[in-house]
C-alpha positions in Angstrom: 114.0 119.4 172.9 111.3 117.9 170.7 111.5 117.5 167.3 109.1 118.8 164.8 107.3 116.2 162.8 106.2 117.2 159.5 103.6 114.5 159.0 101.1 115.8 161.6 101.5 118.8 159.6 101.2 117.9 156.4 100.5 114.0 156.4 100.8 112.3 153.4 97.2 111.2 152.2 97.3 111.7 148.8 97.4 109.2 145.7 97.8 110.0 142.1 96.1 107.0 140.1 97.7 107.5 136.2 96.9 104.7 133.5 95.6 102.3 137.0 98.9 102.3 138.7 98.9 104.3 142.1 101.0 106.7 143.2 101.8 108.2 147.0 101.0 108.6 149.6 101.9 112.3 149.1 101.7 115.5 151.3 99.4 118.4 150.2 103.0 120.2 149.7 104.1 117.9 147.4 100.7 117.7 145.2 101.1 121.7 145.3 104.5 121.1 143.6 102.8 118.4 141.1 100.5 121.6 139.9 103.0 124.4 139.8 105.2 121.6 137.6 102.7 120.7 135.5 102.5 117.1 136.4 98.8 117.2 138.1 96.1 118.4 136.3 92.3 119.4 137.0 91.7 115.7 135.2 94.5 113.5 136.9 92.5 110.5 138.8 93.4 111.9 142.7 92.2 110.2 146.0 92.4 111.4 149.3 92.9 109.4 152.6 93.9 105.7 153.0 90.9 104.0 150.4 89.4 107.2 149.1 87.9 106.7 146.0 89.7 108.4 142.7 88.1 111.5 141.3 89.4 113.9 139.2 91.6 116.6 141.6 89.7 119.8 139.9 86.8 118.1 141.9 88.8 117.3 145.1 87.8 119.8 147.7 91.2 120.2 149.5 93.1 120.6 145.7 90.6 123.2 144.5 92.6 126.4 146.2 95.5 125.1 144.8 94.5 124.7 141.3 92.0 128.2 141.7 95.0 130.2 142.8 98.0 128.5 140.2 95.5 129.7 137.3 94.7 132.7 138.6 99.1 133.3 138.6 98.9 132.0 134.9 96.6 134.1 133.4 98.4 137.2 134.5 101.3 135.8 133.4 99.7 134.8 129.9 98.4 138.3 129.7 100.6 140.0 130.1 103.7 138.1 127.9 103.7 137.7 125.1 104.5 134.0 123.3 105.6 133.0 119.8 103.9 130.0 118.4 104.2 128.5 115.2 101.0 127.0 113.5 101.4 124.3 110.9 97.5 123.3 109.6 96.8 121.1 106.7 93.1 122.2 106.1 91.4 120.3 103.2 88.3 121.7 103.6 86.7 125.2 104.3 88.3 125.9 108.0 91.2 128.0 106.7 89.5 131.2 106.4 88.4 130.0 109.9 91.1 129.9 111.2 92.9 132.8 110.0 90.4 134.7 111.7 90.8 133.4 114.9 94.5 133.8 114.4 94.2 137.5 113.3 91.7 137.6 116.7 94.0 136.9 118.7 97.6 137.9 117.6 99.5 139.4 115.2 100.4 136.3 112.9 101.9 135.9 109.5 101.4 133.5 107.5 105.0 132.2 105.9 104.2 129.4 103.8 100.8 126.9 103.1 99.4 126.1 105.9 102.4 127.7 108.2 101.9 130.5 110.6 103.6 132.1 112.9 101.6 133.9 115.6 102.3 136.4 119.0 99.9 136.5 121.1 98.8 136.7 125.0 97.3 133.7 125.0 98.1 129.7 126.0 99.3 127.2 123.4 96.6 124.8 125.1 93.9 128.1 125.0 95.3 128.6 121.4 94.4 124.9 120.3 90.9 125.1 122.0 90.1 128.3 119.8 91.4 126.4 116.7 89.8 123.6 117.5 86.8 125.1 117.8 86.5 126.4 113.8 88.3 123.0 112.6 87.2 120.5 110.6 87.1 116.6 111.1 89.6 116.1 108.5 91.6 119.4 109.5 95.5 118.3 111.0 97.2 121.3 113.4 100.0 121.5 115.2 100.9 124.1 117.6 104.7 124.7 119.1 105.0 127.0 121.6 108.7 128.8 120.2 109.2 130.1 123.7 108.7 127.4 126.1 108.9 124.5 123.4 105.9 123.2 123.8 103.7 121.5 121.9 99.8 121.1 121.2 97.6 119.3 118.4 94.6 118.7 116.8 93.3 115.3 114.4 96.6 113.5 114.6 95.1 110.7 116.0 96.4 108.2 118.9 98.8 106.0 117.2 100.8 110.1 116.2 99.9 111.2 120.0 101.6 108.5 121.3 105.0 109.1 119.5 105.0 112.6 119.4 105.1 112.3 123.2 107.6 109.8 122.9 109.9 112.3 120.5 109.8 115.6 121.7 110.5 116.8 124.8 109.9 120.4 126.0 111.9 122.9 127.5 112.1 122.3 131.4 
């Protein structure tokens, strides 16, 4: 009896390339994974085949299904749950009216101290700090926790911040 080898199946030509160290080879199967996980985005530096040169994988013609079909699963999903997030903005200039709005657009929302508001809405915490983003200020700070999932997305915190807030807090798994 022969066996069945998986790598004529599914050979393992992938690389992931993140901050110039390279990653793989992996199957298609396990990039697949990489997308429903979280850990490949459409921007992650992917390369197909032994020397292939690094693109981004939303431009990589044999990842494009995968990423077209896991957004298409998380926008129904998105639309039709519900998610509490919590808003914290320090707005020194004239975005807070702003932003209220596009809080009251798209959730109901309360706001329970300064600058702290609690929203429910259909949307994604990263689609929720795109629409903020879009009405803020340079000088505006925001962040955005996702209550249900933990987490967490910003605005004008600046690298030094980004790079210990990722080294802090750690989201739900």
């Amino acid at each position: 009896m022969d066996t069945l080898d998986l790598a004529e199946i599914d050979p393992p030509i992938w690389r992931v390339m993140v901050k110039d160290a390279v990653y793989g080879p992996y199957t298609l199967g396990q990039m697949r994974s990489f997308v429903l996980e979280g850990r490949l985005s459409i921007n992650s530096k992917t390369a197909e085949g032994d020397g292939g040169a690094f693109i981004k994988a939303g431009e990589q013609p044999g990842l494009t299904a995968i990423f077209r079909e896991h957004f298409a699963t998380q926008k129904t999903e998105a639309e039709t749950r519900p998610t509490n997030h919590v808003v914290i903005a320090r707005t020194p200039g004239d975005s807070r009216n702003r932003m209220i709005s596009v809080l009251n657009e798209l959730g109901s929302f309360a706001e329970v101290m300064p600058g702290v508001y609690l929203i429910n809405t259909t949307i994604r915490t990263a689609k929720l700090r795109e629409r903020l983003g879009s009405v803020a200020d340079d000088a505006d700070r925001v962040l955005i926790v996702n209550a249900d999932t933990g987490r967490l997305a910003w605005l004008g915190l600046g690298p030094e911040i980004d790079v210990h807030i990722r080294s802090v807090w750690k989201p739900k798994t």
